[in-house]
C-alpha positions in Angstrom: -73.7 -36.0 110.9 -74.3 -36.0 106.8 -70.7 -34.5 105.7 -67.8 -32.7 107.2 -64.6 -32.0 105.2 -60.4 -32.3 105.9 -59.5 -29.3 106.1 -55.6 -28.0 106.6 -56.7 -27.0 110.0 -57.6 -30.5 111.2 -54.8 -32.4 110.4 -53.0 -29.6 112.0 -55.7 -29.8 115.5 -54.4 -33.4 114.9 -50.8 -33.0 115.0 -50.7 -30.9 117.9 -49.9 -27.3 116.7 -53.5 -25.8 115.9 -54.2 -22.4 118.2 -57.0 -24.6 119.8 -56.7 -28.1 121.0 -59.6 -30.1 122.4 -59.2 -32.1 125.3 -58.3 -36.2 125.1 -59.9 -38.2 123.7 -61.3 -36.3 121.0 -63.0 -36.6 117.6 -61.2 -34.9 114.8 -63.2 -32.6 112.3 -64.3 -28.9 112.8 -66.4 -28.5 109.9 -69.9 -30.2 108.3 -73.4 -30.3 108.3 -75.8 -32.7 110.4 -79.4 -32.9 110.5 -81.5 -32.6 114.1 -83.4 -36.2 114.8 -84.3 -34.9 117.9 -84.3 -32.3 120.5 -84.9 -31.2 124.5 -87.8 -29.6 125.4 -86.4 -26.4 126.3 -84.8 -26.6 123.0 -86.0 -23.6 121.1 -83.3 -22.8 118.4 -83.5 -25.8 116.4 -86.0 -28.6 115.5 -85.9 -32.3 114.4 -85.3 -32.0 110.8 -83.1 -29.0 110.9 -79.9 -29.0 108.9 -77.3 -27.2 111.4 -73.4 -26.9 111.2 -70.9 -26.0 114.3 -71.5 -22.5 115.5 -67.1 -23.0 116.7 -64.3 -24.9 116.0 -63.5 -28.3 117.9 -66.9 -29.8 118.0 -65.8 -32.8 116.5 -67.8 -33.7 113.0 -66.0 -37.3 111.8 -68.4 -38.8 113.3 -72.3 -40.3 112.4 -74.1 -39.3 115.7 -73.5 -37.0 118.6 -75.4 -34.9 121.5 -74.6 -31.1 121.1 -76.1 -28.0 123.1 -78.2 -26.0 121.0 -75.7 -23.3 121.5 -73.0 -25.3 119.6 -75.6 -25.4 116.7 -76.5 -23.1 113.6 -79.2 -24.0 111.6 -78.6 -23.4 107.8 -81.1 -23.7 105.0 -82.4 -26.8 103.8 -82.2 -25.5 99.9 -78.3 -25.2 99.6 -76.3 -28.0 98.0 -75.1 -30.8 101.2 -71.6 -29.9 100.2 -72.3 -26.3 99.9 -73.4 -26.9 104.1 -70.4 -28.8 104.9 -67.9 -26.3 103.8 -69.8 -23.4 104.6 -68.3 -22.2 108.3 -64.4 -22.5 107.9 -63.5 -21.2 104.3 -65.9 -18.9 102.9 -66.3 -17.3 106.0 -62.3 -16.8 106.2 -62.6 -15.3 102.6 -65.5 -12.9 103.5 -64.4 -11.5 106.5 -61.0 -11.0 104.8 -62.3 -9.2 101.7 -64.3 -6.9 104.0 -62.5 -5.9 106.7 -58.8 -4.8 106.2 -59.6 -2.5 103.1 -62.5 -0.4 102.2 -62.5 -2.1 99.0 -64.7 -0.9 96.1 -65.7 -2.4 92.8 -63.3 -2.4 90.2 -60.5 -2.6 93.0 -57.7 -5.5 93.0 -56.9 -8.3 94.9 -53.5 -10.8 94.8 -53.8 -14.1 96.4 -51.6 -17.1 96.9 -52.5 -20.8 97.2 -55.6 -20.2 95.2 -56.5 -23.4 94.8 -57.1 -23.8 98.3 -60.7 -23.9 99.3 -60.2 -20.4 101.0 -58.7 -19.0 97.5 -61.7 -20.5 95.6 -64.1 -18.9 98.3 -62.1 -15.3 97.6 -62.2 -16.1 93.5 -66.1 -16.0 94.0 -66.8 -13.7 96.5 -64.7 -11.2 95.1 -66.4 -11.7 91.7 -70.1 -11.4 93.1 -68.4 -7.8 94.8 -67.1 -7.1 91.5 -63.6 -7.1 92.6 -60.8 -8.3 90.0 -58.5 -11.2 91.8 -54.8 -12.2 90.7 -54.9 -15.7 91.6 -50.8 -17.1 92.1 -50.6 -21.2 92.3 -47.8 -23.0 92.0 -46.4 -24.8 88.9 -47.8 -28.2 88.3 -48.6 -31.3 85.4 -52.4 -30.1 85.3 -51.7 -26.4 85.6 -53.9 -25.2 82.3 -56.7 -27.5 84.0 -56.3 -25.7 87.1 -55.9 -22.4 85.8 -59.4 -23.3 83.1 -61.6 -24.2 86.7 -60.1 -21.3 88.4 -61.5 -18.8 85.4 -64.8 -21.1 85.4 -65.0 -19.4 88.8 -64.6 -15.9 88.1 -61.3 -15.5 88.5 -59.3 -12.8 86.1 -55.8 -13.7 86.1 -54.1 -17.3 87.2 -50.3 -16.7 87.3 -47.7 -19.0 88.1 -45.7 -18.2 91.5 -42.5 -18.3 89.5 -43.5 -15.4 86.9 -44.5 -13.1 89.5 -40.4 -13.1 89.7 -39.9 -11.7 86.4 -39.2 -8.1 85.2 -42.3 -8.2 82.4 -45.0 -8.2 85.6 -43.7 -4.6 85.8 -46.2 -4.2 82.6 -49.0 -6.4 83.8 -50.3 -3.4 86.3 -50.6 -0.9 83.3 -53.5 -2.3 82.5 -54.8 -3.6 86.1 -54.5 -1.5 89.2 -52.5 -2.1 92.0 -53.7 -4.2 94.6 -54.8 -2.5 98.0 -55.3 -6.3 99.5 -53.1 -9.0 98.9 -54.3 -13.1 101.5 -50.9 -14.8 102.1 -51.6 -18.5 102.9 -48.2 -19.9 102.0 -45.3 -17.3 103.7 -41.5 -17.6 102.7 -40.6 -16.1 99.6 -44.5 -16.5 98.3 -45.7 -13.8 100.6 -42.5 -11.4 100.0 -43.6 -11.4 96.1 -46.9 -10.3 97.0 -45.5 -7.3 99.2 -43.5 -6.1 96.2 -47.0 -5.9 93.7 -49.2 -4.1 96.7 -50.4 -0.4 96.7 -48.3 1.9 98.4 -50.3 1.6 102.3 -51.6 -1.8 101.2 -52.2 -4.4 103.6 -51.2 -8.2 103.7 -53.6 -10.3 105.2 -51.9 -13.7 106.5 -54.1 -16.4 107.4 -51.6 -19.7 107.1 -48.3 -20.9 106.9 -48.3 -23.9 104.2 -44.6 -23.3 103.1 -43.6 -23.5 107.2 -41.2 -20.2 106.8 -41.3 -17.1 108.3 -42.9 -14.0 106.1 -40.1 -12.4 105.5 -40.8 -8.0 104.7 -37.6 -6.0 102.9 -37.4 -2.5 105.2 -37.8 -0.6 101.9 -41.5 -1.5 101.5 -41.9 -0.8 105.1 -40.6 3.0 104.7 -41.6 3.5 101.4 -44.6 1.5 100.7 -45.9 2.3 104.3 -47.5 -1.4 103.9 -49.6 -2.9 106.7 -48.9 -6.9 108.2 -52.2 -8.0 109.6 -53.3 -11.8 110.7 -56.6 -13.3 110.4 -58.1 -16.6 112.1 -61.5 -17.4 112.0 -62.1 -18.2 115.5 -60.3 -15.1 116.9 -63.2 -13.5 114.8 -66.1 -15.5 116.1 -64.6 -15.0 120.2 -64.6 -10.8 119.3 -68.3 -10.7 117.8 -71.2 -12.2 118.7 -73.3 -15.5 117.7 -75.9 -13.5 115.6 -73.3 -12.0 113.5 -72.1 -15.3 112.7 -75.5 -16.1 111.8 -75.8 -12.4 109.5 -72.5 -13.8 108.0 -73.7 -17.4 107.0 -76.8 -16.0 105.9 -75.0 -13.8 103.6 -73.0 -16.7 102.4 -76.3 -18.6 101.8 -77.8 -15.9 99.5 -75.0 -16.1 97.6 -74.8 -19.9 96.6 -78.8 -19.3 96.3 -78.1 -16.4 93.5 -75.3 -19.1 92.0 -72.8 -16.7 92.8 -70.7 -19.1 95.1 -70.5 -23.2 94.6 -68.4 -25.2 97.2 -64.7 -26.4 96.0 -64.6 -29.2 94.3 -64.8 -32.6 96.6 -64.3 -35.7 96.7 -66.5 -37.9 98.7 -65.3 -40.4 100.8 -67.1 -43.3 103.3 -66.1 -42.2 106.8 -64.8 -45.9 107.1 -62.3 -44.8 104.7 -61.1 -42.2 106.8 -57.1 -42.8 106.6 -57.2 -43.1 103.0 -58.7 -39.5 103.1 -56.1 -38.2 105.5 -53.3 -39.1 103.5 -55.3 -37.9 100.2 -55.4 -34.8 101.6 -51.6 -34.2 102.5 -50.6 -34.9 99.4 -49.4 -32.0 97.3 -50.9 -30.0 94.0 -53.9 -31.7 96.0 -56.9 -29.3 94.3 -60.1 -31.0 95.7 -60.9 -31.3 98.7 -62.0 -34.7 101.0 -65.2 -34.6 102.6 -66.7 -37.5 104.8 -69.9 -38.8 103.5 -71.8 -40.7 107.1 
């Protein structure tokens, strides 16, 4: 292995209450980039040299070696940035898949997202950008909030607003000039995800793909009859068991083209020595925590 990040998703694999749990003893980490030093000789998808990253969740990545089927593999080009590799199956994926397949989107068309910040937010930011979709981007209130809200812009987001003034009566003006969102990613649920019900397009969907606040999403029956809004879930793996390996591959190959065209940069990191690895655990549950810890081998 070269990299793997900590993502949410490991520390909750960790703690017990992920929707897949490997068997013990395990090796934490769902997510990096290795490079092949050697292979089988019936080994035909991959070669020594070969930068690859897991084709599913629960290989194990914290670690500096290991011996994988070639099925567990995907190899990924050589010319994208190391970190770009390391974050590229979880996140962006998540993001992709989300923009494209709940609402026949088109350019122009607006999307509201919560925890922005998050690697899967800054994935959406960009990918939504390159579609030429307009994003309103809600984080929560915090001491570097113009500095967050200046790299979230630097990204292509449109609007950064605070969770706090999606509350107040003057966002009843903000949408004369932007239009409704048809698609609105809750990662956060509790009173988060009920604010981004109230701004959606009448038969709008909510996408839910976490649960960082640990409350229920909570729907009023009024947007229900009146709205006629949809509640839909989304997990990466779920989407990987119902489609096959190659369109995995067509996805992270249109991922590539994007960072290739400069369109889409990973989320800012911090590299750490795997030696180091509780100081990166508890780095990364720490809140207003914007970039994200990646294991260097």
């Amino acid at each position: 292995m070269l990299a793997a990040p900590v993502n949410p998703a490991d520390i909750n694999m960790i703690q017990g209450n992920y929707g897949i749990l490997p068997k013990l003893p395990a090796v934490g980490g769902n997510e990096g980039v290795g490079q092949v030093v050697a292979v089988g000789s019936s080994v035909t998808t991959v070669k020594p040299g070969d930068l690859v990253i897991p084709a599913d969740a629960g290989l194990g990545t914290w670690r500096t070696e290991a011996v994988f089927s070639e099925e567990a593999l995907i190899a990924v080009p050589s010319d994208i940035p190391l970190q770009s590799a390391a974050t590229l199956g979880v996140n962006p994926c998540t993001a992709y898949r989300m923009l494209m397949d709940f609402e026949q989107l088109k350019p122009g068309d607006s999307v509201i997202q919560n925890a922005s910040n998050s690697g899967v937010g800054q994935a959406v930011i960009q990918i939504a950008a390159a579609l030429g979709l307009r994003t309103i981007n809600v984080v929560r209130d915090r001491p570097d909030l113009q500095k967050l809200i200046d790299r979230l812009k630097n990204l292509g987001a449109e609007h950064v607003i605070k969770e706090e003034d999606l509350r107040k009566p003057e966002m009843k003006n903000f949408f004369q000039d932007m239009p409704q969102p048809r698609l609105a990613l809750n990662c956060v649920g509790g009173k988060s995800s009920t604010e981004l019900l109230r701004y959606l397009a009448p038969g709008g969907t909510m996408v839910t793909y976490g649960g960082m606040a640990k409350q229920p999403v909570t729907v009023p029956v009024s947007l229900f009859i009146f709205k006629d809004l949809k509640l839909r879930g989304f997990w990466m793996s779920q989407w990987k068991r119902d489609h096959s390996p190659d369109q995995f591959k067509e996805l992270i190959s249109t991922l590539c083209d994007l960072i290739r065209r400069g369109q889409f940069t990973a989320p800012a990191c911090s590299e750490v020595p795997l030696q180091d690895y509780q100081r990166a655990l508890e780095t990364s549950m720490q809140p207003f925590m914007s970039t994200k810890q990646i294991f260097i081998m």
